[in-house]
N, CA and C atoms as a LAMMPS dump frame, in Angstrom:
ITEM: TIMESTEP
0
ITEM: NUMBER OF ATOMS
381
ITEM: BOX BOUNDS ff ff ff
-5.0000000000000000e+02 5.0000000000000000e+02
-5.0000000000000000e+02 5.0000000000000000e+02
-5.0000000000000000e+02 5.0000000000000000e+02
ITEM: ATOMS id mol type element x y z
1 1 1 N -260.825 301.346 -101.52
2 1 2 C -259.582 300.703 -101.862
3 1 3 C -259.623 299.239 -101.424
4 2 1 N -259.095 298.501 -102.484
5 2 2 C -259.068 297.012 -101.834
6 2 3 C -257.475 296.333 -101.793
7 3 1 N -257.838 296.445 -100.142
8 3 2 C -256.545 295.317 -99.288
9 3 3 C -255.957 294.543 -100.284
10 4 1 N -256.324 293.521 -101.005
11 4 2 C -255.866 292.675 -101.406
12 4 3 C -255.465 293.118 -102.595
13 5 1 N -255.436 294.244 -103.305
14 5 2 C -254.243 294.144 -104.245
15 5 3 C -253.178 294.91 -104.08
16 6 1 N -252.917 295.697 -102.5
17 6 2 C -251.596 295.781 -102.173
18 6 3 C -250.523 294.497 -101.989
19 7 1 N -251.15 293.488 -102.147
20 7 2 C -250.191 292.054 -101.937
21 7 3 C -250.129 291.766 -103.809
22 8 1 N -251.091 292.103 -104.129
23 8 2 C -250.465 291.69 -105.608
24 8 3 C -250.3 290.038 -105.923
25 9 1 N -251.409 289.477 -105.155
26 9 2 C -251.281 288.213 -105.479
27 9 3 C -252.532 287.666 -106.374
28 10 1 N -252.344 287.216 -107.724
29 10 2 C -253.551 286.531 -108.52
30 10 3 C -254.118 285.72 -107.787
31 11 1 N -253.62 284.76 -107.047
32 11 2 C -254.578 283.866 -106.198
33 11 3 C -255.566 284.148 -105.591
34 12 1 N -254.782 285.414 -104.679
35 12 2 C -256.034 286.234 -103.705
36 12 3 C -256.662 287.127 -104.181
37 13 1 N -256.569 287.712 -105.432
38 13 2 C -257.387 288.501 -106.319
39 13 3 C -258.304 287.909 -106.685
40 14 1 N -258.393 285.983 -107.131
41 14 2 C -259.656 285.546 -107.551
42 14 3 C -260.332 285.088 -106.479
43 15 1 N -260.031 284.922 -105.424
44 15 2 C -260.023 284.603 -104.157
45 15 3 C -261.478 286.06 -103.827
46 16 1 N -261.004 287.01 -103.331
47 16 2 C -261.319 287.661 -103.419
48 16 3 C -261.476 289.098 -103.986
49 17 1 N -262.125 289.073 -105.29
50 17 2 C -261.873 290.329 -106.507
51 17 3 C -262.417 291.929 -105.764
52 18 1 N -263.058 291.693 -105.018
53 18 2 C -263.927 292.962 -104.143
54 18 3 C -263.319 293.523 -102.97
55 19 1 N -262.126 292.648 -102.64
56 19 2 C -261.609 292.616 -101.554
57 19 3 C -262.08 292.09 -100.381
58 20 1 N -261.833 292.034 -98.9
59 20 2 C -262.041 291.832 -97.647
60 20 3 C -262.943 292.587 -97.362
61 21 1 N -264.102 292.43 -97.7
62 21 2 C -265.335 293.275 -96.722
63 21 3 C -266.351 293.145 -95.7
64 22 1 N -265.897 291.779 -95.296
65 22 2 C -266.322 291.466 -93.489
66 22 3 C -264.667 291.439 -92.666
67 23 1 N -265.469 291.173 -91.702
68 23 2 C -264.137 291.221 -90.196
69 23 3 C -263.412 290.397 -90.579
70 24 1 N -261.994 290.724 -89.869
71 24 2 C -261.12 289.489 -89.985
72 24 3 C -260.889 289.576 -88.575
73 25 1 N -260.018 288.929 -88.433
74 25 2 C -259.17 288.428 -86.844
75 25 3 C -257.453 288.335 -87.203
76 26 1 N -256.901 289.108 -86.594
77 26 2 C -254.826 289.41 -86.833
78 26 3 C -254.976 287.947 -85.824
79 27 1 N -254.683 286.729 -85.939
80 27 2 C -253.987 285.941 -85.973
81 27 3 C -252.884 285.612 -85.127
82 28 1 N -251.511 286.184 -85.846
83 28 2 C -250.436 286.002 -85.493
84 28 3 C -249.509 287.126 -86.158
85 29 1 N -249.183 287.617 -85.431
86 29 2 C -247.921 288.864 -85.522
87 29 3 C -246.753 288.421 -85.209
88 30 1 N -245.835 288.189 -85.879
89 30 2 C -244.419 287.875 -85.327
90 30 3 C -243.206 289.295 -86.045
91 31 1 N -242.473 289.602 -85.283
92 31 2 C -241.336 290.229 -85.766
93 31 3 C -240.022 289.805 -85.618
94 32 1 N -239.256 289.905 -86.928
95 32 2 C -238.158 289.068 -86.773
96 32 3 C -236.839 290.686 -86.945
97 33 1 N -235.427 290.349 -86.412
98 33 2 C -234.785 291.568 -86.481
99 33 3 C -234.144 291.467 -88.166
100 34 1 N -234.539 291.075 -88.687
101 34 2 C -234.149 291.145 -89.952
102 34 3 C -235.199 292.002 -90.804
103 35 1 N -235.741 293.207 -90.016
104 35 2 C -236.457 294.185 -90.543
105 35 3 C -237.636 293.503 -91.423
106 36 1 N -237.929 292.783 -90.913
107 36 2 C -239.069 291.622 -91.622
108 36 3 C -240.138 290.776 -90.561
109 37 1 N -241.477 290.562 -90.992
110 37 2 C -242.093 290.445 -89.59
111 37 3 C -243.354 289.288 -90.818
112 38 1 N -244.473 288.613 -90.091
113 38 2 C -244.8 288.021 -91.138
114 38 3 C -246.516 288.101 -89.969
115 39 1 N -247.466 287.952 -90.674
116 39 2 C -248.757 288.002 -89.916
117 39 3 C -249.24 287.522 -90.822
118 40 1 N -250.717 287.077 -90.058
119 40 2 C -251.692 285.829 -90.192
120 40 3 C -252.807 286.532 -90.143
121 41 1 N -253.524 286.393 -90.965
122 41 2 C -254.931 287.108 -91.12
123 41 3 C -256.081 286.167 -91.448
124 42 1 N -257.045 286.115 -90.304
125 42 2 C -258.021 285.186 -90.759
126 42 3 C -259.704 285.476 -91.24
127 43 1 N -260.058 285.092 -91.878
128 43 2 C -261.207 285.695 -92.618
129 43 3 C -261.929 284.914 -92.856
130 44 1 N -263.35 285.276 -92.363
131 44 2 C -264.604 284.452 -92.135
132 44 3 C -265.696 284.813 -93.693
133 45 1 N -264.57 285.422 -94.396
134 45 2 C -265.517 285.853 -95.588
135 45 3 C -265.45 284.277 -96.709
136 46 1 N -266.456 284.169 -97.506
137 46 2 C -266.85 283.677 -98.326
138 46 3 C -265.552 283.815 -99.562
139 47 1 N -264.987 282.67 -100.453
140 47 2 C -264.359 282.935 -101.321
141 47 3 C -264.799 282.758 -102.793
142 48 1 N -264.886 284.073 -103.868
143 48 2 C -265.116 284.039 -104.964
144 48 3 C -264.922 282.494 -105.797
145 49 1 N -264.331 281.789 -105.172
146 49 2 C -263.718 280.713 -106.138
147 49 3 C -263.466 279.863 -105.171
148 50 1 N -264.118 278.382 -105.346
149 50 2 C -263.905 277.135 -104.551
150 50 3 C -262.387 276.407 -105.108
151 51 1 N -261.882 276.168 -103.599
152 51 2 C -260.434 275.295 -104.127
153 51 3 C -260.84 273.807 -103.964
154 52 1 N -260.538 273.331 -104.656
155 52 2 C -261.066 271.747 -104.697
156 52 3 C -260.145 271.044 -103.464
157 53 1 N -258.865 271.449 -103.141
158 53 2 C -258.106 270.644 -102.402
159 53 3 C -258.805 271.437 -100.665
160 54 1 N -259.568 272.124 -101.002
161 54 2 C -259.784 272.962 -99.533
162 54 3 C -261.261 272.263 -99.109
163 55 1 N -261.695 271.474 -100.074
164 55 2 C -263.392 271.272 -99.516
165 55 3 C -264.354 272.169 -99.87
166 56 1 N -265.446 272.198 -99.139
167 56 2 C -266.383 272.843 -99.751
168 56 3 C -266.757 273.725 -98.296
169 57 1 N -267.446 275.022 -98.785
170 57 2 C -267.4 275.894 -98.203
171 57 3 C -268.349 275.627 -97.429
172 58 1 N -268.294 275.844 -95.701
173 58 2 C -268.994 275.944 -94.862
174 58 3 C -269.69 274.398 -94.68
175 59 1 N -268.975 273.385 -95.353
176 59 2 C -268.856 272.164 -94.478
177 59 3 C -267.479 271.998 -94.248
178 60 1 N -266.724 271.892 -95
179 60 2 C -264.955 271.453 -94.656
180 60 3 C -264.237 272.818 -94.068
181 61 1 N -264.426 273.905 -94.49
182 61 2 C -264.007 274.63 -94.149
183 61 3 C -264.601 276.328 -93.998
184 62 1 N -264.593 276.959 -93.074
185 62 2 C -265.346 278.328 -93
186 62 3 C -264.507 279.818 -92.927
187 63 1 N -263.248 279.239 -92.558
188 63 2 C -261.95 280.213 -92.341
189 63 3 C -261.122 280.474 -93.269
190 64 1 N -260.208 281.419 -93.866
191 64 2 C -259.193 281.02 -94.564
192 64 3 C -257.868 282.227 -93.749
193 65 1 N -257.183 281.516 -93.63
194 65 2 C -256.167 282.081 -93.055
195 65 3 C -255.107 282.693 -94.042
196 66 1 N -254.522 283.597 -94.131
197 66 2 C -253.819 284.215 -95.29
198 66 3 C -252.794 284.496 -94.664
199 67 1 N -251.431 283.769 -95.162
200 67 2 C -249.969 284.436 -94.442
201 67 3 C -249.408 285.238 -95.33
202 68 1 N -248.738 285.845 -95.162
203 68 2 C -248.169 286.908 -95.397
204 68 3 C -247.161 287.518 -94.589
205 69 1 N -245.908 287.895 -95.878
206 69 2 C -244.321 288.267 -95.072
207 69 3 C -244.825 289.369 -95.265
208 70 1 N -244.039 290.271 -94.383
209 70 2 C -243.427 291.917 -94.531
210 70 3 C -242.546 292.325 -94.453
211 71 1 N -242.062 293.377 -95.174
212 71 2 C -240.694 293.81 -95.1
213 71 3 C -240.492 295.416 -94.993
214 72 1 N -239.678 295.965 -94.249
215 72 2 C -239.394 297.374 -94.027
216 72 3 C -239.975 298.122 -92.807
217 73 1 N -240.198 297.256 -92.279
218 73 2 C -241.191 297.683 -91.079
219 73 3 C -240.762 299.121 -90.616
220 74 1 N -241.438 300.072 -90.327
221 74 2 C -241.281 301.287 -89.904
222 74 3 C -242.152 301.572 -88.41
223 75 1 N -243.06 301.325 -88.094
224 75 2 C -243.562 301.489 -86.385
225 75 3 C -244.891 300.157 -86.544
226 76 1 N -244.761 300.233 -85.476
227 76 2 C -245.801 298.763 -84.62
228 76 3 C -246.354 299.982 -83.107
229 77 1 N -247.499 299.694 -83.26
230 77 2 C -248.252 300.065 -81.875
231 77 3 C -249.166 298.664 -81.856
232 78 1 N -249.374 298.31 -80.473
233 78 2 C -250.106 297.513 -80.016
234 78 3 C -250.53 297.921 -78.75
235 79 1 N -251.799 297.728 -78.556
236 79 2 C -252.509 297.945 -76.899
237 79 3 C -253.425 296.572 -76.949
238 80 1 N -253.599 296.337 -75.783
239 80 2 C -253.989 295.25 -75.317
240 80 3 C -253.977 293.783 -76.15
241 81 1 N -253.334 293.725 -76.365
242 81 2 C -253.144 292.368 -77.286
243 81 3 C -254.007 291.314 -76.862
244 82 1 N -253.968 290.966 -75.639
245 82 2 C -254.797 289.839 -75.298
246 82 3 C -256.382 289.858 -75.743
247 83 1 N -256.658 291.156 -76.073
248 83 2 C -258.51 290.99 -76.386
249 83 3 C -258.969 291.308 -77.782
250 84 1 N -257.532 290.97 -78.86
251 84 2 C -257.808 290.937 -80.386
252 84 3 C -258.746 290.091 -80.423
253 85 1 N -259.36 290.797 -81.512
254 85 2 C -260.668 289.627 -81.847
255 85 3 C -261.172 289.916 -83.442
256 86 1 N -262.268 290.078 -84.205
257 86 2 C -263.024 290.11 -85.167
258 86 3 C -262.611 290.94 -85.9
259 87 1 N -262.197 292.574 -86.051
260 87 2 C -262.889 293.509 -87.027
261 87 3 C -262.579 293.945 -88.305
262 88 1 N -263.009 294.891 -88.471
263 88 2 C -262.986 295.908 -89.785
264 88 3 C -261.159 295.94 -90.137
265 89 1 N -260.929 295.448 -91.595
266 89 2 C -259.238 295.885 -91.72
267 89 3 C -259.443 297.107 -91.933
268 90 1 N -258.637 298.416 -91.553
269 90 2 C -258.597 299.201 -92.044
270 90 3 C -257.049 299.676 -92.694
271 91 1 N -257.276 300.464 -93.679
272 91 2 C -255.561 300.224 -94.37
273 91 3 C -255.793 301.53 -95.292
274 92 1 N -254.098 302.136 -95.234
275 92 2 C -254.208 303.367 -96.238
276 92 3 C -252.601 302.904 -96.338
277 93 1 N -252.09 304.215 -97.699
278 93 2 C -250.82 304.202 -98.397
279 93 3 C -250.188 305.281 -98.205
280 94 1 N -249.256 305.777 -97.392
281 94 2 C -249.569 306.757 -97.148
282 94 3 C -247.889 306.807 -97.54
283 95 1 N -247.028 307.811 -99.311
284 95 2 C -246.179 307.852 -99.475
285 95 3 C -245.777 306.453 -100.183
286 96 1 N -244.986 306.077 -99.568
287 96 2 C -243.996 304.91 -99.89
288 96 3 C -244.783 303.619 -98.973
289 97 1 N -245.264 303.682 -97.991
290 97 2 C -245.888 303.127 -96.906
291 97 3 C -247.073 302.752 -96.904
292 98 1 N -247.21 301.5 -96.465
293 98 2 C -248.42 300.761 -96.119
294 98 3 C -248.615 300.315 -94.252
295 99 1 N -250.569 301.596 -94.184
296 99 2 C -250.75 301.169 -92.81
297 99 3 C -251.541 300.402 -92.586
298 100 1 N -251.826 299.721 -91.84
299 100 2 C -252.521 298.822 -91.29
300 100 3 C -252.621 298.914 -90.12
301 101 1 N -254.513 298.898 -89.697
302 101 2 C -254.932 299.114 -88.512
303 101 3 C -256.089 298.014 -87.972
304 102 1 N -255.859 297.378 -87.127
305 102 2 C -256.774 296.269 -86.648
306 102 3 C -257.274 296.767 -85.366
307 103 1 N -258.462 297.318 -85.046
308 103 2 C -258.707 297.699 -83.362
309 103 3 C -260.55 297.545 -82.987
310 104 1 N -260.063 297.227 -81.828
311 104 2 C -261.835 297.352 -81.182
312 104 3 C -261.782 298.241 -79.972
313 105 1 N -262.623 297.968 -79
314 105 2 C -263.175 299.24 -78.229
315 105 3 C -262.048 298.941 -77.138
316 106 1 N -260.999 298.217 -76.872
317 106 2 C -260.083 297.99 -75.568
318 106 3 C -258.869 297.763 -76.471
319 107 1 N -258.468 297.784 -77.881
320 107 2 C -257.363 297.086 -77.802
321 107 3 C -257.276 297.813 -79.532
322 108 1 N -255.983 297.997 -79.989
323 108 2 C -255.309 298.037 -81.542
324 108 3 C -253.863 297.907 -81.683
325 109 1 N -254.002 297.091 -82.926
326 109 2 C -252.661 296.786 -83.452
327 109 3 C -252.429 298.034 -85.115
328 110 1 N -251.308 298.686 -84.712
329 110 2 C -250.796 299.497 -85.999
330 110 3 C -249.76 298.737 -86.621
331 111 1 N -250.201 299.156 -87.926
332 111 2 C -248.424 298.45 -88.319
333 111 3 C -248.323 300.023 -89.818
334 112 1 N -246.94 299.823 -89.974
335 112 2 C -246.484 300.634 -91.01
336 112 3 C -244.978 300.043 -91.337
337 113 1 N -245.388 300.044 -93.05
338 113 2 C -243.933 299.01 -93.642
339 113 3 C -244.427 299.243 -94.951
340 114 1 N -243.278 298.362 -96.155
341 114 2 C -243.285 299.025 -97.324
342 114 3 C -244.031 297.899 -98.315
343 115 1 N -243.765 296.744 -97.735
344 115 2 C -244.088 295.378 -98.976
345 115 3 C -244.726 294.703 -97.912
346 116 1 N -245.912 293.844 -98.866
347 116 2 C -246.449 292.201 -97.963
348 116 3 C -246.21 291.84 -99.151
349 117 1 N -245.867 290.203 -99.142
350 117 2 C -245.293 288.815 -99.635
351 117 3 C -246.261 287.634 -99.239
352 118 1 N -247.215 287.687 -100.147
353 118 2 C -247.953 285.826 -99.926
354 118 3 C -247.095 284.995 -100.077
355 119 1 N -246.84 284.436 -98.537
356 119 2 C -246.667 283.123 -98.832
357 119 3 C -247.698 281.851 -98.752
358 120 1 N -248.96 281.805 -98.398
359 120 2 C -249.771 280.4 -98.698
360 120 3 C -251.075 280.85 -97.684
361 121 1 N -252.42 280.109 -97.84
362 121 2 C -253.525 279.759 -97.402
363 121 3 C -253.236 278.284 -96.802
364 122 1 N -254.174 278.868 -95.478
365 122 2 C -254.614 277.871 -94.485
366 122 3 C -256.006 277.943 -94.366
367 123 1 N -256.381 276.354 -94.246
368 123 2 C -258.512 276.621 -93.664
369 123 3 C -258.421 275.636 -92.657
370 124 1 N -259.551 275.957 -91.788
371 124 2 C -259.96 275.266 -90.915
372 124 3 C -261.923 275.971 -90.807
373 125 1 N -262.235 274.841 -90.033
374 125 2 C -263.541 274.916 -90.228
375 125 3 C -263.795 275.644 -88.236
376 126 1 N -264.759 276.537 -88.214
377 126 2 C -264.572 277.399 -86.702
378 126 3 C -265.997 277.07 -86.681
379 127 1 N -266.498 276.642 -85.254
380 127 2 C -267.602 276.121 -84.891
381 127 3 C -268.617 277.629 -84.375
């Protein structure tokens, strides 16, 4: 199954048509009480399609950061937050629901909710 067309965004479909199949890094998790929470996903993968305003790959830029709203949030687990780092997205549909699981050998973030919402790409170049 590929991540990226639960967001349903053409951009990130040509972006990436195969989906996310190296590590990413969760970023930034925020939750807001308006049953809406928005996270940052950054990805060291290669993109199907060069953006001219982004530079060129792996001199201007090596990252692409992908934001994204959520809405309906239903449970959040987190353990050790401080030692997020690299890995594998893992993600299923389970019903009405979308999970999402980010974890390594000390630490995972769960999430479960109904919609993600692109709102925009960020790059930066990571040494």
């Amino acid at each position: 199954m590929n991540f990226i067309n639960n967001i349903g965004n053409k951009f990130l479909n040509e972006l990436f048509p195969d989906g996310l199949n190296e590590k990413v890094l969760l970023g930034q998790l925020c939750l807001d009480l308006a049953d809406q929470f928005s996270i940052n996903i950054h990805v060291s993968q290669k993109p199907s399609k060069e953006i001219a305003k982004w530079g060129t790959w792996g001199k201007d830029y090596n990252v692409i950061v992908i934001k994204l709203i959520g809405q309906f949030l239903k449970k959040v687990n987190i353990v050790n937050w401080q030692n997020v780092d690299f890995c594998t997205l893992n993600f299923s549909n389970t019903n009405e629901y979308i999970s999402l699981n980010f974890d390594g050998d000390t630490w995972k973030v769960n999430l479960e909710f109904k919609t993600l919402t692109f709102q925009r790409c960020d790059v930066y170049l990571k040494n």
